[in-house]
N, C-alpha and C positions, 0 to 999 in steps of 0.2 A: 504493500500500500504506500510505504513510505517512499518506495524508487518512484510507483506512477504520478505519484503528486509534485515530486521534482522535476521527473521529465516534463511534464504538464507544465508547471510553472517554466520552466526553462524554455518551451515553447513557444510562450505568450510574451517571455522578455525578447526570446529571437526578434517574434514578430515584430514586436513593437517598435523595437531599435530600427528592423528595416522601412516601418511605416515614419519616424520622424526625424531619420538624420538622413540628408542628400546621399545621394550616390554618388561614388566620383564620378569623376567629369560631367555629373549633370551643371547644367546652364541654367544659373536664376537670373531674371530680368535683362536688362539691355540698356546700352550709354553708346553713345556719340565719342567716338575717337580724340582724342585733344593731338590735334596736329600742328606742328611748330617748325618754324623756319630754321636753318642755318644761321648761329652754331648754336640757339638754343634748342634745350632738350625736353621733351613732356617729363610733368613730376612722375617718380616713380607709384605704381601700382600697386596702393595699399590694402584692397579689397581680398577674402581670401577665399573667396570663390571663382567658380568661372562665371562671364558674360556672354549675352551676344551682343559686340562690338560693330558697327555701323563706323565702315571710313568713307567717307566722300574724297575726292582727290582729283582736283579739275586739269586737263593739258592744257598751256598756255604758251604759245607762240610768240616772244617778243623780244623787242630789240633791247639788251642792258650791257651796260659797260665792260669790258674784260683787262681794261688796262686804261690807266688817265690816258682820256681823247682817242681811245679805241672801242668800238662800238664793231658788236657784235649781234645775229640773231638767235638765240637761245632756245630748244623748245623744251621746255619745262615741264614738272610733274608739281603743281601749287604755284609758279609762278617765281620760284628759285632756282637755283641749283646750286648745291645737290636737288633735290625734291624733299616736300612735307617730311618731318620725321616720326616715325608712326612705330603706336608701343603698345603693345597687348600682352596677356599672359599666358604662359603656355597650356592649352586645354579650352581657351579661347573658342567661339562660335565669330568669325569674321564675314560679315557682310558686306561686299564690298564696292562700290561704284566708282567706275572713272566715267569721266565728264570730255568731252572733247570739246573746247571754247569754241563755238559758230565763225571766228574769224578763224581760226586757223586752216592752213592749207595742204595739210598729209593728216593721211587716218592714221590712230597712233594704239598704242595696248602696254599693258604691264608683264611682265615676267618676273613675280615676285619667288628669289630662292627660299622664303618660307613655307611656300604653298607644296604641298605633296599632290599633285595631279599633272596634267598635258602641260608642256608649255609654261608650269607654274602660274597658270593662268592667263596667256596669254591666247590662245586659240579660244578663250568666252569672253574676254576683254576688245578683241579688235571694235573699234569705233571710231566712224566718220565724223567727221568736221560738225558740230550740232548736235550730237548724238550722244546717249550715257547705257554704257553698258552693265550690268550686276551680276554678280558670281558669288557663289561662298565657298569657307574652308572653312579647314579647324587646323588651329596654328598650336599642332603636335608635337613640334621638336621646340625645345628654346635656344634660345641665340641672339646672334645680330648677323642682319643678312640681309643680303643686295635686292636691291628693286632696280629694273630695265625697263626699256620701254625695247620690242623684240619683233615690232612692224619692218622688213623689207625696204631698202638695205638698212638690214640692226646698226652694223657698224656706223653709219652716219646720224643714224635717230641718237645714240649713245656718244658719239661724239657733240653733239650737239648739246647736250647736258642733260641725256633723258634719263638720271639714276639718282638712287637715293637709297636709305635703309629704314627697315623694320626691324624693332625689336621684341624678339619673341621672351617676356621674362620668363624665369623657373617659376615653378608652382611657388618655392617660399621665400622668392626674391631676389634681387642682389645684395650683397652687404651695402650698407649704408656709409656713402659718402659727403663730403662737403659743397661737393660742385659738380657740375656733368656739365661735356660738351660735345658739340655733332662736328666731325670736318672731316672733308669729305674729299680724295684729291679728281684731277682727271686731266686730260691731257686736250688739246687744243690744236685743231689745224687751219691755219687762216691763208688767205691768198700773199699778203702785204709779210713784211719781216717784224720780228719782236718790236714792238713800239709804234709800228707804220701806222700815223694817224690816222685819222678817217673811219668808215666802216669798211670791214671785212669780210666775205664774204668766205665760205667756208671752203677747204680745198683737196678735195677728192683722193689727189694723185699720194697729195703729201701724207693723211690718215690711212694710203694702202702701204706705202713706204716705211708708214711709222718712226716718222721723224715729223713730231708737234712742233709748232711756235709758239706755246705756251704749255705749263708746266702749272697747275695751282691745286691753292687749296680753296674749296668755295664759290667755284665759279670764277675768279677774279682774283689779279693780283693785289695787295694790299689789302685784302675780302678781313684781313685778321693781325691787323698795323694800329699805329694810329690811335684816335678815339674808338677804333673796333677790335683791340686787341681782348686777347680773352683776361678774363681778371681771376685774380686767388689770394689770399691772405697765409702768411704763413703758419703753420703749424695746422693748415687744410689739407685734406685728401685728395684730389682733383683724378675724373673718372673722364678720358677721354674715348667717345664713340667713334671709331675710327673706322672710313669704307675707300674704296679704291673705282672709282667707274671705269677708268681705264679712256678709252677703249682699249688700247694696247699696252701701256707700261705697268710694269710691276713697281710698288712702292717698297723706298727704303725707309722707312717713318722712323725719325726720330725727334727728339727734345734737347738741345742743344741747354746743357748745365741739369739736367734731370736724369735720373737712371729708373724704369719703370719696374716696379714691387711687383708688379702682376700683370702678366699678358694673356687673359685669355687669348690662343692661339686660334687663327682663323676666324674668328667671333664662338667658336666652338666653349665646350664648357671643359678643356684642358688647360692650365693654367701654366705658367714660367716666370720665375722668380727672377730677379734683380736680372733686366735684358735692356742691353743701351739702345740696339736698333731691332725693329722686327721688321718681317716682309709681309707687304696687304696685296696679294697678289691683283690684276686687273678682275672685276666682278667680283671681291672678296673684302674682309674685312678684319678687324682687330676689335680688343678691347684693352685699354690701357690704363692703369693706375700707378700714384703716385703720390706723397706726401710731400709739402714743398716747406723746406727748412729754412732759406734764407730769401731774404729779399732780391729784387731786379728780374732781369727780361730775362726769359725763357725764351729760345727761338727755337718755334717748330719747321722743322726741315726734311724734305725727299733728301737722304743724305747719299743719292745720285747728284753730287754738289754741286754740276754745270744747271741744273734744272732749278736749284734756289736759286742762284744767285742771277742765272742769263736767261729764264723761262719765270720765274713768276715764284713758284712753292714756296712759301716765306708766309710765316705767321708768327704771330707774340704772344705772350703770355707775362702777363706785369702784376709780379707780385710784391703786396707792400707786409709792409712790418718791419718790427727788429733784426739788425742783425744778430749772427750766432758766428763769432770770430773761430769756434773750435771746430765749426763744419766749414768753413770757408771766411779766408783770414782778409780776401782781398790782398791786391800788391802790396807787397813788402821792399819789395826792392824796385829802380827804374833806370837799367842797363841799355845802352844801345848796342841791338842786333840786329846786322841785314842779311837774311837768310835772303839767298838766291830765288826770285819767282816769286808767290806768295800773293802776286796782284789778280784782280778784278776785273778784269779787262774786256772788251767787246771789238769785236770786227766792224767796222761799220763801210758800209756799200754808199761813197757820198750820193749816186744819183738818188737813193731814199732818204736822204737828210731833210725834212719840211724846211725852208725859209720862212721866214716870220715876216709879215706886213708890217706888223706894229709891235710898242714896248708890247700891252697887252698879250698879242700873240705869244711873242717872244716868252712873259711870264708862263702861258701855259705850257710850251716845249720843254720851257727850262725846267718845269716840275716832275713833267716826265724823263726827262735827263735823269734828275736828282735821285728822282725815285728807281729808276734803272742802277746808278751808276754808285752814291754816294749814301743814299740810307741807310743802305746795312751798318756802315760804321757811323757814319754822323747824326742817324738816327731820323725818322719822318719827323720830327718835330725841332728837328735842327740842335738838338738840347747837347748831342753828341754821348759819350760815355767817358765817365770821371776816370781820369789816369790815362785814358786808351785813347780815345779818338776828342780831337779838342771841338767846344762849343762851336756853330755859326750862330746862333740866336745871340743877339745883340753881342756877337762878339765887339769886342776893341781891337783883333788882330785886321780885321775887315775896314780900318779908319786908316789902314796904309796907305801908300802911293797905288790907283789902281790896277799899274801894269806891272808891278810885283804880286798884287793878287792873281793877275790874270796869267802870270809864269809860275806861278804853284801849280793850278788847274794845268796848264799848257806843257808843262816841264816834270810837275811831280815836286817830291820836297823830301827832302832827308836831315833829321838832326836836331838840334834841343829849339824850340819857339816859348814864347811866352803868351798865352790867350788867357784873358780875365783876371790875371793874377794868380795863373796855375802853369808850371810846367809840363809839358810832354814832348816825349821824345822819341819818335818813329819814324815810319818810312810812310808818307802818299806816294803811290806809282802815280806814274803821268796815264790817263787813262785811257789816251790814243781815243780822244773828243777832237772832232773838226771843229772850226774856226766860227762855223756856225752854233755848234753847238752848245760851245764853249761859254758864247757871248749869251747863250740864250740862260743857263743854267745858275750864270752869274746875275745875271736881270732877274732871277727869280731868286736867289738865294739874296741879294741886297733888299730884292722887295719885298722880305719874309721877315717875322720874327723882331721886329723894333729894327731894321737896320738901317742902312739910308739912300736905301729907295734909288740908287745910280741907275742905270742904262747902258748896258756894251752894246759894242756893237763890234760885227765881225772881221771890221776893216779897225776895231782897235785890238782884237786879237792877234790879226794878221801883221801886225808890225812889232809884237811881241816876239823874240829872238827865240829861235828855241835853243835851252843850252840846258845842264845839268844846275838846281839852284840848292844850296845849301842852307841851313835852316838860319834865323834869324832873329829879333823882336819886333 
């Protein structure tokens, strides 16, 4: 009597438990996607169930910058690139719609690597000009993983900036960071040369060749400079979302003064510990973390180092707070060394050199110069770097004679200077700048920053001597 009363009761708690606790992967209720541009990230997924999630995700066809006074046509997944960054949880119910905007002029689709079906979804997704396709999944594996757009010829919809990523989370989340961020690189093939003003039209021959003229992170050089650089405070964890569109190059992704605690490998859920550089291959991607000890710029870099410095890949990371002298003491000592080579240098083709009409003109070439040639050390905001590279913002070295300024730029400079009341002592290579150039980049670095406002011009370059100039006050 006494076993049937237990089985009995045991039967009714079976029951019971199966009538009022979910089944896995069952799906309660449903939410709207939070989709966000580049390089912000949607907050993490604090729910611990599964949804069914609702993305909307429009194509959008249109002309955006890829480089100061380089204009490009772009076609988009939200009206960026990369494309919307889109986050759901693994066990997910995904509903999904692409949108193709009425102006645009190629039918376009998605090939999302999170989708386990045809295509990734891209043979239920083709959509004409006007037209909104919907499909569903269930986002079964977790990760971070590429989205394409995979309409005929791929390779051109993809160079044109048709990628982005989804992040598929685990059921019990990522560990909890200080900061998250999207970036995204991809490779660029234009008609005109690195910098060639104007618009550009996109160029067939060079994307089969796979030899880009541009190289970035964001769509755009400078996309993560500037007032756009990514921000962090010290003694923060910073969780970087890292993807690759490619179409053809594999990335060397690194952080220049950072060493990454954790790489999830591939966006996969294997991890590697203390790694300076990983590879995100073309259509693939990474996850990166890191803890940032001291203060100043972080420079993210394809550390393929011709593609930072002469294609674009260049982004920052500014972090403020105390220093820590026992993790990093700063110079201590200021010797002069001229190792052999070591410059920044560009070819330049003069019949593409713009001539400038006016100062006005002149200022905008000249910022494009700067920004090509000179930011990396003296910094987009002129501010330069303490010890290393000397100030132009209201410098006093810039109150000289002007055609000693204009033989630094024209010549190069070696050997101890005095700027602001601070010494430094290094090498400027001559940067092999035409006369054009020269005059323009100087009109813009005098009309930047409190300085004073001069005007070159190319015929006062061209009477500057070229000769070897040695360093001075």
């Amino acid at each position: 009597m006494t076993n049937k009363f237990f089985y009995i009761t045991f039967s009714v708690i079976v029951s019971w438990l199966f009538y009022v606790i979910p089944a896995v992967g069952e799906i309660k209720g449903e939410e709207q996607a939070v989709l966000t541009s580049p390089p912000e990230v949607p907050p993490p997924i604090t729910r611990k169930h599964n949804t069914k999630v609702f993305v909307k995700l429009e194509v959008i066809e249109k002309k955006m910058k890829i480089s100061d006074g380089v204009d490009y046509t772009f076609w988009t997944f939200g009206g960026t690139v990369p494309g919307s960054f889109i986050r759901v949880k693994e066990g997910d119910q995904i509903e999904f719609s692409l949108r193709n905007h009425p102006s645009s002029k190629m039918p376009h689709n998605i090939d999302l690597h999170a989708v386990t079906g045809p295509g990734g979804g891209a043979s239920a997704s083709f959509t004409l000009p006007g037209h909104e396709s919907v499909f569903s999944f269930k986002a079964m594996n977790p990760g971070l993983y590429v989205y394409h757009c995979a309409t005929a010829p791929v390779g051109m919809h993809i160079a044109n900036g048709m990628y982005g990523l989804i992040l598929v989370e685990p059921k019990d989340g990522l560990p909890k960071v200080d900061r998250e961020y999207y970036v995204m690189q991809g490779d660029f093939y234009t008609k005109g040369k690195y910098g060639k003003q104007g618009y550009q039209p996109f160029d067939m021959e060079k994307a089969i060749d796979e030899k880009p003229t541009y190289v970035v992170f964001n769509g755009a050089t400078n996309s993560m400079t500037g007032d756009k650089s990514l921000k962090a405070k010290v003694g923060e964890t910073v969780r970087l979302f890292v993807g690759n569109g490619g179409p053809n190059l594999v990335s060397s992704f690194h952080v220049i003064g950072e060493i990454f605690d954790k790489v999830y490998i591939e966006g996969g859920s294997n991890i590697n510990k203390n790694v300076q550089t990983t590879l995100v291959p073309a259509g693939g991607s990474a996850v990166v973390e890191f803890k940032v000890e001291v203060p100043g710029n972080l420079v993210i870099v394809d550390h393929s180092i011709f593609r930072t410095f002469n294609k674009g890949s260049l982004g920052l990371i500014k972090v403020d707070g105390e220093s820590n002298k026992d993790v990093f003491s700063g110079k201590t000592a200021d010797n002069v060394y001229l190792p052999e080579g070591g410059a920044i240098q560009k070819v330049h083709d003069k019949e593409e050199i713009s001539k400038a009409s006016s100062p006005e003109e002149q200022f905008r070439l000249g910022k494009n110069t700067f920004t090509q040639n000179c930011a990396a050390c003296h910094q987009p905001d002129g501010k330069g770097v303490k010890g290393a590279f000397p100030p132009l913002a209201s410098s006093d070295f810039l109150k000289q004679e002007t055609k000693k300024i204009i033989g630094v730029v024209k010549n190069g400079l070696s050997g101890s200077i005095t700027v602001n009341g601070e010494v430094y002592n290094g090498v400027m290579p001559a940067l092999g700048l035409s006369d054009e150039e020269i005059a323009n980049v100087l009109t813009y670095v005098y009309g930047s920053w409190g300085n004073s406002k001069k005007v070159i011009k190319a015929s006062d370059v061209k009477s500057v001597v070229s000769k070897t100039i040695e360093g001075g006050h």
